[in-house]
Structure formats: C-alpha cells, structure tokens
N, C-alpha and C positions, 0 to 999 in steps of 0.2 A: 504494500500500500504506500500511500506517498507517502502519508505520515513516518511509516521505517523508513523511506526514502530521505526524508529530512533529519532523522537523526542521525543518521549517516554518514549522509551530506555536512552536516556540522563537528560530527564527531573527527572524521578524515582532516575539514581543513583546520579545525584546532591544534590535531596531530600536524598536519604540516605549518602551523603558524607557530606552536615551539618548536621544530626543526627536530621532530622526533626521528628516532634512528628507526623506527620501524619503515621508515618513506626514505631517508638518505643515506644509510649504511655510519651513522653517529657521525656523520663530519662535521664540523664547526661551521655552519653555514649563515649569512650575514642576516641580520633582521630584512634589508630589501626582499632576498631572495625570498626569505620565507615566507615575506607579505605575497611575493608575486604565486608562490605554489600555493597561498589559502587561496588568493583571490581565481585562481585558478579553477581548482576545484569547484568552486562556487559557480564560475562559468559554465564550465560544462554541466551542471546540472540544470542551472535552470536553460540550456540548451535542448535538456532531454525533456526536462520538465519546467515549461513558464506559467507556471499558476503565481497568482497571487502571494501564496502563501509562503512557497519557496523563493520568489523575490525579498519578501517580508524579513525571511530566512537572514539573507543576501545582509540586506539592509543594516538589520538591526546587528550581523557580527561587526560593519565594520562600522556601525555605529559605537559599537561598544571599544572597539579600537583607540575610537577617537578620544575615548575618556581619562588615555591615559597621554599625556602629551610631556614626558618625561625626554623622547627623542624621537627623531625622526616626524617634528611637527607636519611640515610641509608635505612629506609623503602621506604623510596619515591623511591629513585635510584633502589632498588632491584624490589620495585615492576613494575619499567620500562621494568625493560629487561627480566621478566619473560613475560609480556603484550606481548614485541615483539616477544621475543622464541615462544611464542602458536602460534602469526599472522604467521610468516614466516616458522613455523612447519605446521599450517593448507593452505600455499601456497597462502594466500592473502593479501600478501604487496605490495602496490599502488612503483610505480617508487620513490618517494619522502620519503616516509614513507625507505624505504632500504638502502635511502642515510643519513637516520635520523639514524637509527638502526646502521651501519656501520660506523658511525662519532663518534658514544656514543661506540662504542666495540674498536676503533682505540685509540681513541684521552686519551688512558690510560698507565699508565707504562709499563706492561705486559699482552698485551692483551691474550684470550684467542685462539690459533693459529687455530686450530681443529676449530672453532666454525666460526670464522670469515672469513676461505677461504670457510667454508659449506656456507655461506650466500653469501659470492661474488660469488663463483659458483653458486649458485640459480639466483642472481640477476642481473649477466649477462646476462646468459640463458635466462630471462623472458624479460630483457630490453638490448639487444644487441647494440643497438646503444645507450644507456646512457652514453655518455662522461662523467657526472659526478661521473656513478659507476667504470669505468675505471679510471677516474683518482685516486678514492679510493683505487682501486686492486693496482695502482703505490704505490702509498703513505704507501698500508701498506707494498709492498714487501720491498721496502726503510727505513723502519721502523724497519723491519725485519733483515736488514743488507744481507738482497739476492742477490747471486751473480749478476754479469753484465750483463751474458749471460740471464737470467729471466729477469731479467727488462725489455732486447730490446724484446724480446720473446712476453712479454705483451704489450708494447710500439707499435711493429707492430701490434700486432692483434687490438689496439685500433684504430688504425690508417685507418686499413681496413676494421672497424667495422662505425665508427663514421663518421658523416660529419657536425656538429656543436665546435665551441669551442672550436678548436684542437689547439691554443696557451695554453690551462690549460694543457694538454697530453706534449708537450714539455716542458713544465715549470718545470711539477716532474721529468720528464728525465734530465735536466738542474740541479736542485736541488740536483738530488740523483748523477751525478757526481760531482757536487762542492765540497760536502763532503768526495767524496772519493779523496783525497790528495793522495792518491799511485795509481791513474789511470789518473795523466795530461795529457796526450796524449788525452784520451777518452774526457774531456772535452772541448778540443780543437775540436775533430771531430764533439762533439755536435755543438757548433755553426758555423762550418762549412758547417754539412747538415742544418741549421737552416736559414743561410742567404739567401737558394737559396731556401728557400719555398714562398707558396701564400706572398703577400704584409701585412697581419694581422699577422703573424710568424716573417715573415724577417726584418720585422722593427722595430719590438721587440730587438730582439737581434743584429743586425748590431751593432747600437750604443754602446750595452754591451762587444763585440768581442772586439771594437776599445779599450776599458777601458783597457779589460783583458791583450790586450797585450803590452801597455804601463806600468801595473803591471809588467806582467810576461817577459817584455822585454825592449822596452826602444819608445817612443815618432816615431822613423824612421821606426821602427817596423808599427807603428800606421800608419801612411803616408803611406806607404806603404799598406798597407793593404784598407785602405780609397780607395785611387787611385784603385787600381783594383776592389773595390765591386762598386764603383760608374759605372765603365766602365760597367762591368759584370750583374749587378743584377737590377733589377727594382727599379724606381727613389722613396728614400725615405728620407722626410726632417730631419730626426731626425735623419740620419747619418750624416748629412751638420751639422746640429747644435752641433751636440756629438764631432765633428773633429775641431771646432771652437772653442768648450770651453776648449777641451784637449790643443790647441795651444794656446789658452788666459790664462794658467796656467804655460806655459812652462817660465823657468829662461830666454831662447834666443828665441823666436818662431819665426817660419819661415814665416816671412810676404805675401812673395808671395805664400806661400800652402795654409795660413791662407785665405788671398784674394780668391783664388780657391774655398774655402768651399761659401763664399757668392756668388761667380757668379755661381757655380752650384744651389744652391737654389734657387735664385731669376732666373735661367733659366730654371727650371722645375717646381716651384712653382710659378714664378711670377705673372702669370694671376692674381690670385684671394687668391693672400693672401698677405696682405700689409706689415706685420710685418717681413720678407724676404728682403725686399729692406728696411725698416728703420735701422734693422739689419748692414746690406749689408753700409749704409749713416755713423751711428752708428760707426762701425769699421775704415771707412774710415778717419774720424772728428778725432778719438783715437789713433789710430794704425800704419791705413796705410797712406794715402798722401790725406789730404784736399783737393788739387784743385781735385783731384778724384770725391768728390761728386755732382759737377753741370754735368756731361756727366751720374753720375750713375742715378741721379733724373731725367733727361731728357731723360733718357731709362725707367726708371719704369711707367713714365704717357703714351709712346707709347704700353705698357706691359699689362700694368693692365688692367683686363674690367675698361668700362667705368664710369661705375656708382660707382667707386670705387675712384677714382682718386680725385676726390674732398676732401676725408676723407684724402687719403694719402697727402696731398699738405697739410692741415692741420697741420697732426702730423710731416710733413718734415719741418717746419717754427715751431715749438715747437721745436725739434732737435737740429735748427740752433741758437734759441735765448731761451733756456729755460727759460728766466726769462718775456717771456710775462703772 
C-alpha cells in the first residue's frame, strides 16, 4: 500500500541523509552528498508515486531540515524551494503545505513577483475558501505597495469566498491602510465598515476607532463617537471598557460620561460577569460619589445569576476594606 510505500520512502532517505553504511559501504561522505542521495530518493518516489501525500512526505522532511540551520544554511534554504517549485509544479500541495510555501516566498526583501502570484493563483483556485491563502494574497499585495483599488478588489473576493476567520481579512485591510498616511480618509472608512460587522469584527475594532480619534482628534470626538456606536451597533464590553480608560487618562474627565461607560456594561453585561459591576463599585469609591456604591451593589446581586453573587459579595467586601 502506499502508506508502507511512504514509510519506506522516508525511512531509506533518513538512512541516506546520515550517510548510513548500509547505502555507502561507511565512507565518510560530505553533508552535500548526503542531502543530494535523501533528496534523491524522494524523487524517485514521488516519480512512481505523485499523490499528494507522498509530496506532503517530500515536503515536510526537508522542511524539517531547514530547522536546523547550524551549517550549510544556503543549501538547506535552496534546497527548500526547489522541493516546493517541483510539488506545486507537479499540482500537489496539500492547503497547509501552500500557506508554508507562500510564507517562505513573502516573508523576504524582494520576493520573487512572477512566481509568487503563479502560486496564489494556483492556491486559491484549489483552496477557494482558505482564509488563510487570502489573507496571504493581502499581505503580499501590501507588501507590494499595490494600489487601493487591488486590495479592496481582493478584500471583496475574500470576503465572498470565505466564511471562517474573516477578522484576519480585515486586519490586513486595517494594516495596509494604517501605513498609507496619504489615504486618512480611507482609514477612517475602514473602521467605519468595520464597527457594523458580525460581533467577532466589531469588537475588535470599536475600541481601536475610539483611540484613533482621540489621536487624530480630541477626547469629545471620542464621546461622541462612543454614544452613537453604543446606540447603533450591537452590545460590546470592550467599547464600555476602551471609553472608560480613555476618560481615566483625561487631565479633566467627564465624570458623568465616565459613569455612563459603567452603567452601560454592567447593563448589558451584568448577568454573568462580575468584574463589570466591581469595575462599575471601583470607579464609584475613586472617581465618582461613594455613597453611589451601596444602591450600585444592591443592583448587581438582583443582576447577576445567582450562583454568582456569593463570589461577587466577596470581592465587593475586598473593595471596600482591602486590607482584610
């Protein structure tokens, strides 16, 4: 079966990659030669046999090669990417093996351009819904310095291709605007379409929009912006939290907006998540008006499931007296 065929196949060219005496009669033979009799081996089989599996085979021994970069760097590196040119020339690179292949042709000064979109076009083609070969096609156009109009180009088609993971798809669209510094506008509309996607997108970035435009504007900007995503967009805590800590930085913060960020959390989160209302106690003790806190504790145990409330009464008497 092939399966004995591949252990085989790997067992021999092991033997021939320590220069075992069972293959050369013990002679002292140089680390080249012995890359060249594994790599050998390996040819001829998937010669007799090109499946997938036995390319896979292929792949991942001289992948494992490359792990050890002690000597013979250059050989080793070269002899990688010729292993893959033959797999992805003879059309049998596994989904994972393409995103290997395409990491090692990107992740260089100048890659080769011709060679690397011939392999993202294969590797789409074969794996159309791979979010992870998409987000590479981003990455290298961005790399590339390609215009705007290509990125969304490829941005939609992932988009309409894929249905796992699509925060990685936004994030190189988010990226490759940040660094374009002569298209603000654009990455403003990024986290504009961003805030009003599924809840694993928009929660993402909610909190980063709020940063941005206290950077790129002033604190009332931020307020402002807070208020209508909270109104507008589905409930997410880590824009309650982001709007709290921008206003616990502020020289004057606006107490009562600041207060607003705790009562919306502890009123969309507060069933079952305790750290919302000690938060919420937290601020009150610091910031805003202590006798505040026995009406907010006396809201949070009617709030919270029940099996929860015991813990929270706990950490709200830690709060009040930390020195128990």
């Amino acid at each position: 079966s092939s399966l004995r065929r591949r252990s085989d196949v790997s067992a021999l060219a092991q033997l021939a990659l320590d220069g075992s005496y069972l293959l050369d009669d013990g002679k002292d033979i140089s680390f080249t030669e012995r890359l060249k009799n594994c790599v050998g081996i390996y040819d001829e089989a998937v010669e007799t046999l090109s499946t997938k599996q036995m390319w896979t085979l292929y792949v991942d021994a001289v992948l494992k090669l490359n792990e050890d970069m002690s000597s013979h760097q250059k050989l080793r590196r070269k002899t990688l990417g010729s292993v893959f040119k033959k797999a992805f020339e003879s059309g049998s690179l596994e989904e994972d093996k393409y995103v290997q292949y395409l990491k090692l042709m990107i992740n260089v000064d100048q890659p080769q351009e011709s060679l690397v979109t011939a392999v993202l076009t294969k590797a789409i083609e074969s794996y159309p819904k791979s979010t992870k070969l998409w987000v590479l096609h981003l990455t290298f156009l961005a790399k590339q310095e390609a215009p705007a109009s290509e990125i969304e180009d490829i941005f939609k088609k992932a988009l309409a291709n894929c249905t796992e993971d699509l925060l990685s798809l936004w994030t190189v669209r988010f990226q490759y605007y940040h660094t374009r510094t002569d298209l603000p506008k654009a990455l403003e509309q990024t986290f504009k379409d961003a805030i009003v996607q599924p809840p694993t997108i928009a929660s993402h970035f909610q909190p980063l929009y709020l940063e941005f435009l206290v950077v790129t504007r002033n604190i009332d900007a931020a307020r402002k912006k807070y208020l209508e995503i909270q109104k507008n967009c589905a409930p997410c805590l880590e824009l309650h939290r982001k709007m709290s800590q921008l206003e616990s930085i502020q020289a004057q913060p606006n107490v009562d907006h600041w207060r607003k960020c705790h009562e919306n959390a502890s009123h969309f989160f507060g069933t079952d998540n305790i750290d919302v209302w000690i938060d919420f106690l937290a601020f009150e003790r610091d910031h805003g008006s202590p006798r505040n806190m026995q009406p907010v504790f006396e809201r949070a145990k009617t709030r919270l499931d029940a099996d929860l409330v015991a813990g929270f009464v706990t950490e709200y008497e830690l709060l009040k007296n930390p020195l128990i």
